[in-house]
C-alpha positions in Angstrom: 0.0 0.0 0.0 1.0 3.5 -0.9 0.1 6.7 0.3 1.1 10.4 0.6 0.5 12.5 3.8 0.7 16.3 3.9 0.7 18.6 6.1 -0.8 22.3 6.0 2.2 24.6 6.9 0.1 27.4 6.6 -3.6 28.9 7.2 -5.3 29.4 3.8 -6.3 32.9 4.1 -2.4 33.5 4.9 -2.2 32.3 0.8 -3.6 34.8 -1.7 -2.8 32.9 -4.4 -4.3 29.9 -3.6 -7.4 31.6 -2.7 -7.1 33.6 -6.0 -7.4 30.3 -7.8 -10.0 28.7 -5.2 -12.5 31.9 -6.3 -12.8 31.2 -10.1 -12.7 27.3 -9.9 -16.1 25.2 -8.9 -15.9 23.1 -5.9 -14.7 19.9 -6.6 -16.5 16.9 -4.5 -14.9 14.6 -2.2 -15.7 11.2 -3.6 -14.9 7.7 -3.9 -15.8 5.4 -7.1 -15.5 2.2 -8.6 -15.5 0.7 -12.0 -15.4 -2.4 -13.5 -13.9 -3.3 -16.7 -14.9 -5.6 -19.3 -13.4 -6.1 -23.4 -15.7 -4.0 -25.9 -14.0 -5.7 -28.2 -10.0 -6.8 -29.8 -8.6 -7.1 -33.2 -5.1 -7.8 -34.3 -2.6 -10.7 -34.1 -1.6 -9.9 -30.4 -4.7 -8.4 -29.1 -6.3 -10.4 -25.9 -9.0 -13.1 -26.3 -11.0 -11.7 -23.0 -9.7 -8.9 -20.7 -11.5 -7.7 -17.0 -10.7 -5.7 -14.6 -11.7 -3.3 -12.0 -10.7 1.2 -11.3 -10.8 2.2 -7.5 -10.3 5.8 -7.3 -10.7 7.7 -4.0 -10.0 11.6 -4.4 -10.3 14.5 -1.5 -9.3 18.0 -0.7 -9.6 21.2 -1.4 -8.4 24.6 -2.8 -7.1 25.4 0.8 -5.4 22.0 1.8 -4.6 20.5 -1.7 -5.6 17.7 -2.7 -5.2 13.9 -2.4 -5.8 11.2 -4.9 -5.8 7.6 -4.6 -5.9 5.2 -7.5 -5.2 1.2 -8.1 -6.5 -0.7 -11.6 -6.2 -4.0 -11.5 -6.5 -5.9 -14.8 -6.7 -9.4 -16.0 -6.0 -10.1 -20.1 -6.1 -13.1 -21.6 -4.6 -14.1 -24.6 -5.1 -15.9 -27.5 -2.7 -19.0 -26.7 -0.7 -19.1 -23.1 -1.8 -18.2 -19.6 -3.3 -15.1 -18.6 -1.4 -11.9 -17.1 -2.7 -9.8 -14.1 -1.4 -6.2 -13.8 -2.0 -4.3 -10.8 -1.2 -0.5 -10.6 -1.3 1.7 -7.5 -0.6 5.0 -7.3 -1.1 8.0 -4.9 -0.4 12.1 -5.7 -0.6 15.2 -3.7 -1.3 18.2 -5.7 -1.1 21.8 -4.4 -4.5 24.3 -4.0 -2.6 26.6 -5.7 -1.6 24.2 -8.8 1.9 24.7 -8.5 3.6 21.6 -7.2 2.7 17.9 -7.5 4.0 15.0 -5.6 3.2 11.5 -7.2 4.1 7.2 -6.3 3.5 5.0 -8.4 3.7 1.3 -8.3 2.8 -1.5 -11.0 3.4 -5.4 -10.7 2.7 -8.0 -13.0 1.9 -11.4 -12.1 2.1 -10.2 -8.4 6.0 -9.0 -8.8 7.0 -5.7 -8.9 8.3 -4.4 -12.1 7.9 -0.9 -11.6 8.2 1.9 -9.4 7.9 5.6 -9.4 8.6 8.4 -6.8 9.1 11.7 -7.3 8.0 15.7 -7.3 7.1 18.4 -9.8 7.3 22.4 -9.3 6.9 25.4 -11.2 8.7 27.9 -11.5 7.7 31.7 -12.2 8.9 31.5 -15.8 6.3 28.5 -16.4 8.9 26.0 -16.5 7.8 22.5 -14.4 11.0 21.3 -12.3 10.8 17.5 -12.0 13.2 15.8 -9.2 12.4 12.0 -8.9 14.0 10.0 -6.6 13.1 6.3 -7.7 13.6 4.7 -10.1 16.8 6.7 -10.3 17.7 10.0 -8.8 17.2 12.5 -11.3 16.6 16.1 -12.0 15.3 17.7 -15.4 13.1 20.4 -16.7 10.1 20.8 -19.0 9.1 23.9 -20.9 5.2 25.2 -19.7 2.9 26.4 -19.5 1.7 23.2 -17.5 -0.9 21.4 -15.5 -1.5 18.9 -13.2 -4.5 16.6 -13.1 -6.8 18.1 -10.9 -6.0 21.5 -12.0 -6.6 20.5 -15.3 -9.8 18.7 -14.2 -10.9 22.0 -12.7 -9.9 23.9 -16.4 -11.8 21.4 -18.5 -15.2 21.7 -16.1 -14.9 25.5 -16.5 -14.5 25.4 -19.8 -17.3 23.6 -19.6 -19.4 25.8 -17.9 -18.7 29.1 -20.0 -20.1 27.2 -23.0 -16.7 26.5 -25.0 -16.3 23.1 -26.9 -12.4 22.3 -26.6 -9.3 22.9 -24.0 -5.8 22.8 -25.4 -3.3 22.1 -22.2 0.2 20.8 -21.4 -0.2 18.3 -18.8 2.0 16.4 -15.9 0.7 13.6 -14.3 3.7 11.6 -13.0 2.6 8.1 -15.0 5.1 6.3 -17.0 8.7 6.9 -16.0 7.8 10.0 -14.5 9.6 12.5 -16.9 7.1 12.8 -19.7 4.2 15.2 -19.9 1.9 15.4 -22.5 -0.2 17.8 -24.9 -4.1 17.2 -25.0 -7.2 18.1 -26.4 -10.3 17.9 -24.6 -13.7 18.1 -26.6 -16.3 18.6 -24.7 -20.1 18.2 -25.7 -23.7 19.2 -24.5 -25.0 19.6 -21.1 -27.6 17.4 -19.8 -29.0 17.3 -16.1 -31.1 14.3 -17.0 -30.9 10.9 -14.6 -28.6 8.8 -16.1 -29.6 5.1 -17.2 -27.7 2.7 -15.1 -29.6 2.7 -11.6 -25.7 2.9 -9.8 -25.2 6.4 -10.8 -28.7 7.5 -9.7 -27.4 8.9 -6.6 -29.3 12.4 -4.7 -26.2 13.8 -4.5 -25.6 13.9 -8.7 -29.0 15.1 -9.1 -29.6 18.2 -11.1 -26.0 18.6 -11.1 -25.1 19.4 -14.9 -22.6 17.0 -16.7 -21.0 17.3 -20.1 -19.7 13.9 -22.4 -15.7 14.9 -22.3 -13.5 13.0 -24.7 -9.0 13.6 -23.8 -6.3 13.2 -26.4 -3.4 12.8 -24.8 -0.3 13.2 -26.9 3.7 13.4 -27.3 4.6 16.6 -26.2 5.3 18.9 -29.6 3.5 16.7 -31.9 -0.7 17.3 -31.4 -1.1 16.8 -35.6 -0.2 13.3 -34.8 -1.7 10.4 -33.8 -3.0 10.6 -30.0 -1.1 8.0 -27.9 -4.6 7.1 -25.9 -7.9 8.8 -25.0 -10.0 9.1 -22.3 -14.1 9.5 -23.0 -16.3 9.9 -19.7 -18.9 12.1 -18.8 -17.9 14.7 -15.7 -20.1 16.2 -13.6 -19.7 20.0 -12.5 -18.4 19.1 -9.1 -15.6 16.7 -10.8 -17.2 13.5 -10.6 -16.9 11.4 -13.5 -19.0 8.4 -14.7 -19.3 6.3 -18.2 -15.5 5.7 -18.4 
């Protein structure tokens, strides 16, 4: 198990800044969610034959304090020919009210040994520039050219876009996966609003009711190169208060 811990080192009204930012963003719920995974469908020589899994994702915090995200995906694919392989990825970030620094872990074993494992710490500085210092799986130090955001931030950029009507977010965005040194360009589209009761019964919950939420599809791609082709993308539909559903 993995976690991060943070302490407040200072009262929020002592930090303009962060309250600047807390005043034009939407409040952002305190939730927990789980989702299970199953194979739409496969196609090509190596793709798997059947493929489950299962998201837990666990986020709290706020403008003031910063905020805390927990998330572990286990998944089981099975292949064509030969035995099956179960990945199981945990990681756990601490990301700043203010949107300017990021911690991050991040661990991922296959077949229940550990292949990988992440550790590190992002900051901006004033000239937009994200300083990255990681300390597993090797020490090392290296800088990325902004503007940038981290995931929540981003999150809160994409529901107010959102919300004042526009259709599409360009952003540079750091989110520690991977070896922890790459961040990415992405496009978000984002469609209609609706406030109408979704159809599966499980996300029929009073406190998403009347709460407007917009389908969202995320390009995510190699930094420099957005005319290409997008590495993956993430479609869900987000709610105003940052919960997301439909995954």
């Amino acid at each position: 198990m993995i976690s991060l811990r943070v302490l407040a080192a200072a009262i929020c009204a002592a930090t303009p800044v962060g309250q600047a930012f807390a005043e034009r963003a939407l409040p952002l719920a305190n939730h927990r969610a789980v989702y299970d995974l199953s194979l739409l469908k496969s196609s090509g020589a190596k793709a798997p034959a059947q493929a489950r899994g299962r998201i837990a994702f666990d986020f709290s915090g706020s403008a003031c304090e910063g905020y805390v995200q927990n998330f572990r995906q286990i998944t089981e694919l099975q292949p064509s020919e030969g035995a099956a392989k179960l990945s199981d990825m945990r990681s756990a970030t601490f990301e700043g009210g203010d949107g300017a620094d990021f911690r991050f872990k991040v661990e991922t074993k296959v077949d229940n040994s550990r292949t990988d494992e992440v550790d590190g710490k992002a900051k901006k500085s004033a000239d937009a520039r994200l300083a990255i210092d990681l300390a597993k799986p090797k020490r090392t130090r290296l800088e990325l050219a902004g503007p940038m955001l981290f995931p929540t931030e981003h999150l809160r950029k994409i529901v107010e876009t959102a919300a004042a009507g526009e259709q599409l977010l360009e952003a540079r965005v750091f989110d520690g996966t991977g070896d922890g040194e790459k961040a990415f360009d992405t496009l978000t589209v984002i469609g209609k609003p609706t406030t109408e009761p979704p159809q599966e019964k499980v996300a029929r919950v009073n406190a998403l009711n009347n709460i407007r939420r917009w389908p969202v599809a995320i390009s995510y791609f190699e930094l420099g190169k957005k005319d290409g082709q997008q590495i993956y993308v993430l479609s869900f539909d987000l709610y105003e208060n940052g919960v997301s559903r439909a995954l």
